[in-house]
C-alpha positions in Angstrom: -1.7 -28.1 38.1 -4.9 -26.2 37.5 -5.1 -22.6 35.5 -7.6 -20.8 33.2 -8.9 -22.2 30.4 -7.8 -18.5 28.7 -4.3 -20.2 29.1 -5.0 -22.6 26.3 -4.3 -21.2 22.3 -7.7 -21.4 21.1 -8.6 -19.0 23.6 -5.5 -16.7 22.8 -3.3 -18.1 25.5 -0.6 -19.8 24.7 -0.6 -23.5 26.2 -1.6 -26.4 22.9 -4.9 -27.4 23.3 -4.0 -30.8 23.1 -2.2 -30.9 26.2 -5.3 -29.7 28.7 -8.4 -30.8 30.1 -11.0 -29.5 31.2 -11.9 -29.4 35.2 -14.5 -26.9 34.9 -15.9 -24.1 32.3 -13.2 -22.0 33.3 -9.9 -23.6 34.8 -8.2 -26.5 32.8 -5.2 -28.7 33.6 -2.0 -30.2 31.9 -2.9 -33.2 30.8 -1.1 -36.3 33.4 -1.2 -34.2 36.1 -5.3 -35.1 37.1 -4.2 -38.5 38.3 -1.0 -40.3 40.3 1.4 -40.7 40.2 0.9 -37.3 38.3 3.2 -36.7 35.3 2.4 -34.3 32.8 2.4 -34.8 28.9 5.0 -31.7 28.2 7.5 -33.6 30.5 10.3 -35.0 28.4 13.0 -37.7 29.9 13.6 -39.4 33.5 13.4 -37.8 36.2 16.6 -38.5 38.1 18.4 -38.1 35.2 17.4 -35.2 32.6 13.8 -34.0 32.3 12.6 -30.9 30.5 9.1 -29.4 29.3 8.3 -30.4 26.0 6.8 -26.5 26.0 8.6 -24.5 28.4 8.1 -21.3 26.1 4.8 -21.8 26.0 4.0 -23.4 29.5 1.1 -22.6 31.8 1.3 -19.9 34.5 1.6 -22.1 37.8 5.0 -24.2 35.9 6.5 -20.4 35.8 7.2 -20.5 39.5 9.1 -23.7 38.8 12.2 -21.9 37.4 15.2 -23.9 37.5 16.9 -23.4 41.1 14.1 -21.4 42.1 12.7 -22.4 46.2 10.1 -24.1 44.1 11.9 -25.8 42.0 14.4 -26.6 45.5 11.3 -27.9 47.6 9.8 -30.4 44.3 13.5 -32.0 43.8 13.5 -32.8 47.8 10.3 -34.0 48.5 10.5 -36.5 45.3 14.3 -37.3 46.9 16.6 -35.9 44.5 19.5 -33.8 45.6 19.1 -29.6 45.0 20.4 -28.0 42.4 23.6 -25.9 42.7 
């Protein structure tokens, strides 16, 4: 889950800080996702059950396509075996 680093709020973005790392000078990641099973820091509950970002307001521009229902957000809930949304 790589983006720019001009994502992050000390750079005028709007993802914390404290929730990235760096990958190079430039492009950063949500912290959890650089290793598996990847889960990222912002995720809040069990998945399965109820999840939902910790920062969705604030969230990184590749979770955006992640909408809820979107094809995206379809595709993700089928290859981790959960059933699509309605």
């Amino acid at each position: 889950m790589d983006f720019s680093v001009h994502e992050r709020s000390s750079n005028g973005g709007s993802v914390p800080d404290g929730l990235t790392v760096d990958v190079t000078d430039s492009v950063c990641r949500m912290r959890g996702t650089d290793h598996g099973p990847p889960r990222c820091a912002a995720l809040v509950g069990t998945l399965g059950i109820r999840v939902e970002c910790a920062i969705y307001e604030w969230r990184p521009s590749p979770c955006r396509e992640f909408a809820v229902g979107s094809d995206a957000c379809q595709w993700a809930r089928r290859r981790h075996g959960y059933p699509v949304l309605d």
